[in-house]
DODO-808081 format. One line per field, with one value per residue (C-alpha): x, y, z; residue number from 1. Coordinates in steps of 0.2 Angstrom, whole numbers. Example, Ala and Ser with C-alpha at 12.3 -4.5 7.8 and 13.67 -1.06 7.14 Angstrom:
# residues 2
px	62,68
py	-22,-5
pz	39,36
nr	1,2
This chain:
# residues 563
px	777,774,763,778,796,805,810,794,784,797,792,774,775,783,772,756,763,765,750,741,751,746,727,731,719,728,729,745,736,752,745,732,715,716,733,728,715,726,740,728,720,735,740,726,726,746,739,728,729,726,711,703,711,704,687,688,694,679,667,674,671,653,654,653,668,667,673,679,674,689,701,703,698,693,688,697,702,693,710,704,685,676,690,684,694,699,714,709,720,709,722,718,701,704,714,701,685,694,699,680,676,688,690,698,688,673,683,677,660,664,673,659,648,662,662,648,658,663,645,638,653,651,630,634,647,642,619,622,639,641,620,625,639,634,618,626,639,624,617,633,635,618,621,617,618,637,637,626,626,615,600,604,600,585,578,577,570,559,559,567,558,565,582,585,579,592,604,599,601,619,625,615,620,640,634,633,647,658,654,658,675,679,675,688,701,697,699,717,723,717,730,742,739,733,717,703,692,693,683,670,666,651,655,674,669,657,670,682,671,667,683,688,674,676,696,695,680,692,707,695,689,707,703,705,722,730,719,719,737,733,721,732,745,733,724,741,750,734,724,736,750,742,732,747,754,741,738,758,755,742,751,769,755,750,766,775,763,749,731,715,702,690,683,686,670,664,648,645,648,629,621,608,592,581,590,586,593,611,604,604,623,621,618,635,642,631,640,657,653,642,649,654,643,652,667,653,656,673,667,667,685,691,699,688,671,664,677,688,672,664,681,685,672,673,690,686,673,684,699,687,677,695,704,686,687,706,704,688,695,713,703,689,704,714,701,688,670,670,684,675,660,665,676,667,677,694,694,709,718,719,720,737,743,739,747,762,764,760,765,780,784,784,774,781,775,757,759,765,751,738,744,746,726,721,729,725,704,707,711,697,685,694,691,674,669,669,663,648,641,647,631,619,626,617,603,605,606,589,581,577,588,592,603,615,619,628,639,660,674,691,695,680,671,651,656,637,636,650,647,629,638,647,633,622,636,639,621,623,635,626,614,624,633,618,611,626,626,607,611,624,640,650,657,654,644,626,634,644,631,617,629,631,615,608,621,614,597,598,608,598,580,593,598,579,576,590,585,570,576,586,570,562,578,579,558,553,570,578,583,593,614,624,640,638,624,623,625,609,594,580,577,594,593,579,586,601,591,576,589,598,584,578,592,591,574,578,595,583,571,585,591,578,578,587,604,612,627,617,609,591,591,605,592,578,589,595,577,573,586,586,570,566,581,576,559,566,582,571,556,568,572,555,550,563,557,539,545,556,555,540,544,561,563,576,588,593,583,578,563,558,557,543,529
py	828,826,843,855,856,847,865,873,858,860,878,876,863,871,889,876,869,887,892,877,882,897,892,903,896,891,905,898,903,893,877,867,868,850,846,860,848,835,844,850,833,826,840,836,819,821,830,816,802,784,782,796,792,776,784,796,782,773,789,792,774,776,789,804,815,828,845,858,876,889,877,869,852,844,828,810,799,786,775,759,760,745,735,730,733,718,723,715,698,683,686,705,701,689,700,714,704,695,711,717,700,693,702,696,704,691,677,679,678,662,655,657,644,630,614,624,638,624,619,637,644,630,634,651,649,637,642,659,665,657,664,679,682,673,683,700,694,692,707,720,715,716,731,748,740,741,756,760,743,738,753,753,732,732,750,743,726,731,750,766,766,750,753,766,756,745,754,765,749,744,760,764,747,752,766,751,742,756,754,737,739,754,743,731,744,749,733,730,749,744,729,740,755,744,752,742,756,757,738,737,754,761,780,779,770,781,794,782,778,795,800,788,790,809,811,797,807,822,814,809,826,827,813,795,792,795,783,769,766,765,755,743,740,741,724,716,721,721,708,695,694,693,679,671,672,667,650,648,652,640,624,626,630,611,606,611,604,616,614,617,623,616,597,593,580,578,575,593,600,600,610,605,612,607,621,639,652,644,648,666,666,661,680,683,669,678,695,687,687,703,713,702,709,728,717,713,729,726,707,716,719,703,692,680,684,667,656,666,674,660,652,666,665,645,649,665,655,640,652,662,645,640,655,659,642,640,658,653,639,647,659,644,632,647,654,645,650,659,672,671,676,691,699,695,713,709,688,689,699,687,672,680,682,665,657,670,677,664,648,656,672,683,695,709,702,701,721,722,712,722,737,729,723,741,749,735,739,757,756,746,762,774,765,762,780,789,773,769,787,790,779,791,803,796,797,814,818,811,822,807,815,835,839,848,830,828,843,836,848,849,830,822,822,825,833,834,816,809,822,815,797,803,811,794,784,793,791,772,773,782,769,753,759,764,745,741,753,745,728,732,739,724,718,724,708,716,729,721,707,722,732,714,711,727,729,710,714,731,722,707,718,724,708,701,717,709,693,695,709,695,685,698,699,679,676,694,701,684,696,708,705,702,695,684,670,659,642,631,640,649,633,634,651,653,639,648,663,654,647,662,669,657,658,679,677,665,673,688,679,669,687,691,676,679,676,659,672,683,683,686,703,706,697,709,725,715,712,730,738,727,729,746,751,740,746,765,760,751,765,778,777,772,791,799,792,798,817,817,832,828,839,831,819,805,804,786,773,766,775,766,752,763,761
pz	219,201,201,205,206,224,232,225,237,250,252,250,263,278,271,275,291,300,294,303,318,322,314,298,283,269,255,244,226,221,227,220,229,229,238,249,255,254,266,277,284,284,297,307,308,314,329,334,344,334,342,334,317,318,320,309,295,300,298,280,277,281,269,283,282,294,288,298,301,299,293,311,304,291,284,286,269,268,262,274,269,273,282,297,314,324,332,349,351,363,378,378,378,390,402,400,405,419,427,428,435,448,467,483,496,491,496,513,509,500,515,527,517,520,509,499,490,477,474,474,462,449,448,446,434,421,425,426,422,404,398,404,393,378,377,380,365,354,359,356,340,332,319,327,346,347,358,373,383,391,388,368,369,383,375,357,364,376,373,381,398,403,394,403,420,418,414,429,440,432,437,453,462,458,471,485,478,483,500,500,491,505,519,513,511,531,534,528,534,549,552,545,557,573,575,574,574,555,556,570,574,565,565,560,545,541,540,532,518,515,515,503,492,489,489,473,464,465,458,443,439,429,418,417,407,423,433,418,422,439,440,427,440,455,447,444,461,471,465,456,464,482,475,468,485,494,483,486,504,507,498,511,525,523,519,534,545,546,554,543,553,541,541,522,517,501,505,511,495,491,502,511,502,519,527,516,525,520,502,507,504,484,480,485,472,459,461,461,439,438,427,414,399,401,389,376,369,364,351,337,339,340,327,326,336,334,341,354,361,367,371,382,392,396,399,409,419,424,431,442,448,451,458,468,476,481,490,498,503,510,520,526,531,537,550,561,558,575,568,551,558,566,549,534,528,537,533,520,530,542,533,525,546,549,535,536,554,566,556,546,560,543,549,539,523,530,530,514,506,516,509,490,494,499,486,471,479,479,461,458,463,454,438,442,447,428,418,423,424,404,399,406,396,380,392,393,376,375,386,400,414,413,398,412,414,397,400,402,407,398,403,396,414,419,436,442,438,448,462,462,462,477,487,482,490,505,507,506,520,531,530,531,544,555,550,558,573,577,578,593,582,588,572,553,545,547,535,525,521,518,508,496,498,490,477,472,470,463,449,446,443,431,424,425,409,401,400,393,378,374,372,363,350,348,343,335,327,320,304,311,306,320,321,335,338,351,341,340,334,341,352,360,364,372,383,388,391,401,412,416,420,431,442,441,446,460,467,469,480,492,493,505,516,532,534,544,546,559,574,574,581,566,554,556,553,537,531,535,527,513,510,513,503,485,485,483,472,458,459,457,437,433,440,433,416,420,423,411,396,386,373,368,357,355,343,343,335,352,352,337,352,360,349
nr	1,2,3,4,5,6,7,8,9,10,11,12,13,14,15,16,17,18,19,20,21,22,23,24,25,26,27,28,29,30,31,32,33,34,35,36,37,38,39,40,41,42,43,44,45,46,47,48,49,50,51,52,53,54,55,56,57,58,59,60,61,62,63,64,65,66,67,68,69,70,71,72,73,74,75,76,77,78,79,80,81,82,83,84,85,86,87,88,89,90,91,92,93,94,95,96,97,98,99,100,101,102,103,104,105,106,107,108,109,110,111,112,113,114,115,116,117,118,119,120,121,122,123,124,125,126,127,128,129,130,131,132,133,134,135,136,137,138,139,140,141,142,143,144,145,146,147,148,149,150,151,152,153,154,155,156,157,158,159,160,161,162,163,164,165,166,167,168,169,170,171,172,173,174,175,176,177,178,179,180,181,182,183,184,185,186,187,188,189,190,191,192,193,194,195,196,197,198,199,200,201,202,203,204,205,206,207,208,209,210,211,212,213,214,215,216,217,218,219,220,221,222,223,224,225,226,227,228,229,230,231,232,233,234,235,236,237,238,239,240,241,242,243,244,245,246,247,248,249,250,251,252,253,254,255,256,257,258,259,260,261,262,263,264,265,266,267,268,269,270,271,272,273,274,275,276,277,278,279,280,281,282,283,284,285,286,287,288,289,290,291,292,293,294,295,296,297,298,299,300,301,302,303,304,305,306,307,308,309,310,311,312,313,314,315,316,317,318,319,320,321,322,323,324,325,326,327,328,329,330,331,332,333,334,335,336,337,338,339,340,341,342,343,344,345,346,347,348,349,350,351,352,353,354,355,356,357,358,359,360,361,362,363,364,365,366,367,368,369,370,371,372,373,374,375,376,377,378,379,380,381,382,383,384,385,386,387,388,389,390,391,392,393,394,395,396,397,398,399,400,401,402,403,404,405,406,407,408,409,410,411,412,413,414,415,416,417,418,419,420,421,422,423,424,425,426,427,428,429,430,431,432,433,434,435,436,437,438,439,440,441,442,443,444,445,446,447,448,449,450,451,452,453,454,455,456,457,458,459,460,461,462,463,464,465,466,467,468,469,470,471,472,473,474,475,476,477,478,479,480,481,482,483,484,485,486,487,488,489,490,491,492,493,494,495,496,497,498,499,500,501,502,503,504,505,506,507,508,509,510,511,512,513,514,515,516,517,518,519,520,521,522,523,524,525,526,527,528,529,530,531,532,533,534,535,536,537,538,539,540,541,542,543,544,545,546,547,548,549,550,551,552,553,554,555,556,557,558,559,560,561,562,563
């Protein structure tokens, strides 16, 4: 304003914004080349979203302003260079890990072990839960590692072959996990409809699942600012507020006179280690905090890495040990083992009936809450169909999978990658539900137990790479900056790593042993199954590596990892 008279700038100003709008270059000779510049940044960075201004700002700060080509963009100031950003507060942190990590339709699983679920869920939590995510934290904010996940940390640690293998299995055993999730929708639109089809017969679920599957990859091809807010108010309305009213349910259960059909003895809580098919069952108390180092990404926006980080995740890890046991425990006391047995998919379904329609004759709120579960789960896929595939997109650009694979449409998405997803998915319940058609078709368990089963051990090989990178970065790159360090030393460290490991390692093999939950006709599908579909899952990404295009090379630093 000091350069030129008030109406001069006025005129120049709204001569500058037409011309942006219609994508006219700037040609006023009366401006200065300077404030022409100046005006035209600050035109495009109107038109952005915050998100991208903040990136932009960071760019300039690194000293990279991108300039654009015929005026449509140029580059960002670089007015907040150097300044760190930590917008992220502990409780959105907080809310953001926990909705990746806490389901219902596990609860179940963790009934049908009785007295053991509290055992089980306190092992898993503090021996596996906690090393899991204090190592990822380390990991994502080494300088250069904070994007990419898991195949920027295992590639630069143990190189790109087995980078991208685990992060081929995080995303591959998603695939299976869809088929789980499904089956529990079936399950409660099947009280809500009254046709038990949906639950124990082997070709309508087929169809349902497939159904399911493809209608929700559809609805993503538009986009996922739709399907964010979505999947906001599915976790909240079909995750925590049936929980909430199960744990309320539950209390005026017992208080009014109710029944539990299981003996409480604290001696049972151990389980007994004589016995180790009963072990089998830990795998499914291992998935319920898989999952849980997709938040690392987000350390480096907190306030204060160092102490809300790890305080989050103690915090984080006693509400799901608690929350896991009390709907365990509803559903265990809710339902005898001989109705248990039969509907590991419908259980919470009709532990809510129980507690709701036969003791309080409110039957029409068990409706409402099956409906509020499917829809809360149905959620829960929609969210997880487009983010998991993003991260091969890196691959992609790297020339380990087809460069067709790093094309996006208008919305930001890889179509072949989540019709791929899909195809992959429907494959998986083809097969889960035939497992369930050869052991008699009777009831879903066999599938459901093979469909945990699988996505377990797809993700632990996973898990076992990610381990030992963290190993690798804790003994041979001590020097690289990070932001976060798990406190204690080298010694420390490789403590919390060894151990989780050890139980990786060990919830693999129980994985495999049969099941106490079937029969033993049902047992040798399992093993069959489970087995035979492992052995294909984890050779899979280490063929794509071999084919890949030779000729490419990678442009990220993890191939520096290679040599």
């Amino acid at each position: 304003s000091a350069e030129m008279p008030g109406k001069r700038l006025r005129h120049a100003w709204l001569k500058h914004v037409s011309d942006a709008a219609f994508g006219k270059p700037a040609h006023d000779k009366t401006m200065p080349q300077c404030r022409r510049e100046s005006m035209r940044r600050h035109l495009f960075r109107r038109r952005m979203r915050p998100q991208e201004r903040r990136e932009l700002g960071m760019k300039a700060a690194c000293g990279t302003q991108a300039r654009s080509s015929g005026g449509e963009r140029a580059s960002a100031s670089s007015e907040n260079a150097g300044r760190p950003l930590h917008a992220l507060s502990f409780f959105g942190f907080f809310a953001i890990t926990a909705s990746m990590v806490m389901t219902v339709y596990e609860y179940p699983t963790f009934a049908s072990s009785g007295m053991n679920l509290v055992f089980f869920l306190v092992v898993g939590g503090v021996l596996w839960f906690l090393p899991v995510a204090m190592c990822a934290a380390e990991m994502a904010t080494v300088d250069g590692w904070q994007s990419g996940g898991i195949y920027a940390w295992v590639g630069n640690t143990l190189g790109r072959r087995w980078g991208f293998a685990a992060l081929f299995y995080q995303w591959f055993q998603i695939t299976v996990g869809f088929v789980t999730m499904s089956f529990f929708v079936l399950a409660a639109l099947s009280y809500v409809v009254g046709w038990s089809a949906l639950y124990d017969n082997p070709l309508v679920m087929f169809v349902g699942v497939a159904v399911i599957v493809w209608l929700l990859t559809l609805t993503q091809l538009g986009g996922t600012k739709l399907t964010a807010r979505i999947s906001k108010i599915g976790f909240v309305g079909g995750i925590v507020v049936p929980v909430l009213m199960l744990m309320g349910g539950l209390v005026a259960y017992f208080a009014t006179g109710g029944v539990s059909a299981l003996a409480f003895d604290p001696s049972k809580i151990v389980p007994d280690f004589s016995n180790v098919d009963t072990l089998v069952i830990f795998a499914s108390f291992v998935l319920a905090y898989m999952g849980v180092e997709a938040s690392a990404s987000h350390v480096n926006e907190l306030r204060n890495p160092k102490r809300d980080y790890p305080l989050a995740m103690i915090v984080l890890c006693a509400m799901a040990i608690l929350f896991d046991a009390i709907g365990g425990m509803a559903v265990a006391t809710a339902l005898p083992a001989s109705t248990l047995d039969g509907n590991m998919s419908y259980g919470v379904i009709e532990a809510f009936r129980v507690i709701f329609e036969t003791h309080f004759g409110m039957g029409w709120l068990v409706y409402v809450v099956a409906v509020l579960l499917a829809l809360g789960v149905l959620a829960e896929i929609s969210a997880w169909i487009v983010g998991p595939s993003r991260a091969l997109l890196e691959t992609a650009r790297e020339g380990i999978i087809p460069a067709s694979f790093a094309k996006t449409n208008k919305h930001g998405v890889s179509v072949k990658t989540v019709v791929i997803q899909a195809a992959i998915v429907t494959f998986w319940d083809a097969v889960l539900c035939s497992s369930m058609a050869l052991s008699g078709g009777s009831s879903s368990s066999v599938a459901y137990l093979t469909a945990i089963g699988l996505t377990v051990v797809i993700y632990l090989v996973g898990y076992v790479l990610f381990f030992l990178g963290y190993l690798d970065l804790a003994f041979t790159k001590r020097d690289l900056a990070r932001s976060f360090q798990i406190p204690g030393g080298v010694p420390v460290k490789a403590v919390v790593a060894l151990v989780g490991l050890f139980v990786t390692a060990a919830t693999l093999v129980i994985s495999f042993f049969p099941s106490s939950e079937l029969s033993a006709e049902a047992n040798v599908v399992y093993e069959i199954t489970l087995a035979a579909s492992f052995a294909v899952s984890v050779a899979i990404p280490l063929v794509i590596y071999a084919l890949r295009r030779r000729g490419d090379k990678a442009s990220s630093p993890i191939q520096e990892a290679d040599k």
